[in-house]
C-alpha positions in Angstrom: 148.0 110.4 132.0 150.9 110.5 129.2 151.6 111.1 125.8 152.0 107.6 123.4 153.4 108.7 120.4 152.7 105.4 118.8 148.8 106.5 118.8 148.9 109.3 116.6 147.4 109.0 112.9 149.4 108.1 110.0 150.5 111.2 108.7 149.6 110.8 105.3 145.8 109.9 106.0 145.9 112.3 108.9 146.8 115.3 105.9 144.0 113.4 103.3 141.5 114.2 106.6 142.8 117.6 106.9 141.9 118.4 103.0 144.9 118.8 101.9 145.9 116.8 98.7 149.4 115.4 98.7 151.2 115.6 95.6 154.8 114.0 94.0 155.9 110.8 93.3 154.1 108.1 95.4 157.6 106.7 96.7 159.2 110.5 97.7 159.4 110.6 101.3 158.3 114.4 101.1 155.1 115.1 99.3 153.7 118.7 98.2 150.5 120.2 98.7 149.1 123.6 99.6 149.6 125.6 102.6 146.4 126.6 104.6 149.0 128.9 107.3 149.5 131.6 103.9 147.0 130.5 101.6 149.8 129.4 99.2 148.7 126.5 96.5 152.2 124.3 96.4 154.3 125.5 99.1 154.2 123.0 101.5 155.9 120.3 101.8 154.9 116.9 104.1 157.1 114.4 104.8 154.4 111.3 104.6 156.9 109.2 107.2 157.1 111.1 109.9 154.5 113.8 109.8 156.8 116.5 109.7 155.7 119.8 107.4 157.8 122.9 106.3 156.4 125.8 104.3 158.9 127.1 102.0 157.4 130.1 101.8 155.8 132.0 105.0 157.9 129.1 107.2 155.6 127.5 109.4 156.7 124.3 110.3 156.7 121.0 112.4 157.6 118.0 113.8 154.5 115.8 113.4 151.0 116.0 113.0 151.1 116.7 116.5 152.3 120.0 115.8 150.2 120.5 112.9 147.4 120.1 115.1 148.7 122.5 117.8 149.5 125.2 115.1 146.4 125.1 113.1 143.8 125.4 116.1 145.6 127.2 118.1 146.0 124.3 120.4 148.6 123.5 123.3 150.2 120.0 124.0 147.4 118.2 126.0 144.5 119.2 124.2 146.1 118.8 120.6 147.2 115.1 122.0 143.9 114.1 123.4 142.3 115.4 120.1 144.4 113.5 118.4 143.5 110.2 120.4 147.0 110.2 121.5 146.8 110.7 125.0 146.1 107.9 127.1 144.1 108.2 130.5 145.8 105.7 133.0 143.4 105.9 135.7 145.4 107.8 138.3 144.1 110.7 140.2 145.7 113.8 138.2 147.9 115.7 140.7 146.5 119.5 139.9 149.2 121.6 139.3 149.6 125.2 140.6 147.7 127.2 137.7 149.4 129.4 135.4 148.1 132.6 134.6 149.1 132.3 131.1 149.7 129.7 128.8 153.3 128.8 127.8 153.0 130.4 124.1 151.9 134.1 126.2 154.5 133.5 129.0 157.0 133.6 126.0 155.8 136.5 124.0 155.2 138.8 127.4 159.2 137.3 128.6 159.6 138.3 124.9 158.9 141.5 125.6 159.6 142.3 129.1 163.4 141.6 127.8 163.4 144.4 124.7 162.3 146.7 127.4 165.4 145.6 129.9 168.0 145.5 126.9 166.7 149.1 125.6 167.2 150.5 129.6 170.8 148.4 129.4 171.7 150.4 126.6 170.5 153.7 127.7 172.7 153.1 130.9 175.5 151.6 129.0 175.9 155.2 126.7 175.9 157.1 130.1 172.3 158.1 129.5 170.2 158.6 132.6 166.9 156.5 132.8 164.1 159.0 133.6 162.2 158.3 136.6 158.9 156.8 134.5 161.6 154.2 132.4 163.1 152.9 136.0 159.2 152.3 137.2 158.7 150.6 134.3 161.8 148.6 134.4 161.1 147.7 137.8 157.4 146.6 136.5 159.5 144.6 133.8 162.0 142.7 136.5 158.5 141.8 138.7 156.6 140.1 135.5 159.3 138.4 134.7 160.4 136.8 138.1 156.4 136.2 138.3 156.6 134.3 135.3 159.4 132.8 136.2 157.9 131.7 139.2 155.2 129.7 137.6 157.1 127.7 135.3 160.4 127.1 137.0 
């Protein structure tokens, strides 16, 4: 099983399907049209060669289509791939990898937050300021999820 970039959809149709309606002139290489992330009517922009997509006003952006696809369903890798026809079954037994708990996007935001709770403890130590005995617990709680998390993507 792999990805083939060569079988996703022309960006330009690919947008069309989506609903959106690309406007500018028909030989710009970027092409404007609403933003369904904010709501906003003309703030995206699409760049009809390589799929690529920048808001210029709430910032979501992309690569590809690929990662439209991913960021408006909510979608990881794989399944945005596969939806997209774009990734190709080659007949081999998949090898099952070790489950993760979490997907990739919440492994980040709990790292994400694991880490403001290490760096506030760092600083309390750094001014000379004793942790009290329910911050060390939690930090210790903090160092276990991360090396946990750790653990299953490393």
């Amino acid at each position: 099983m792999s990805f083939d970039r060569n079988l996703l959809p022309e960006p330009a149709g690919y947008y069309e399907a989506q609903g959106l309606r690309l406007t500018g002139p028909r030989s710009a290489k970027w092409r404007t049209t609403s933003c369904v992330f904010h709501g906003g009517s003309d703030s995206m922009r699409i760049n009809i060669f390589s799929g690529a997509f920048c808001c210029m006003n709430c910032g979501a952006r992309g690569g590809d289509v690929l990662a439209y696809e991913m960021a408006l369903n909510g979608l990881e890798f794989i399944e945005a791939a596969r939806h997209l026809g774009a990734w190709v079954e080659d007949g081999r037994t998949p090898v099952s990898p070790r489950p993760a708990p979490l997907s990739p996007r919440a492994a980040l935001e709990v790292l994400g937050f694991e880490s403001l709770l290490v760096a506030v403890a760092a600083d309390m130590l750094a001014k000379g300021q004793p942790l009290p005995l329910v911050d060390a617990e939690r930090l210790k709680t903090c160092a276990s999820r991360i090396n946990r998390i750790a653990g299953y993507f490393a």
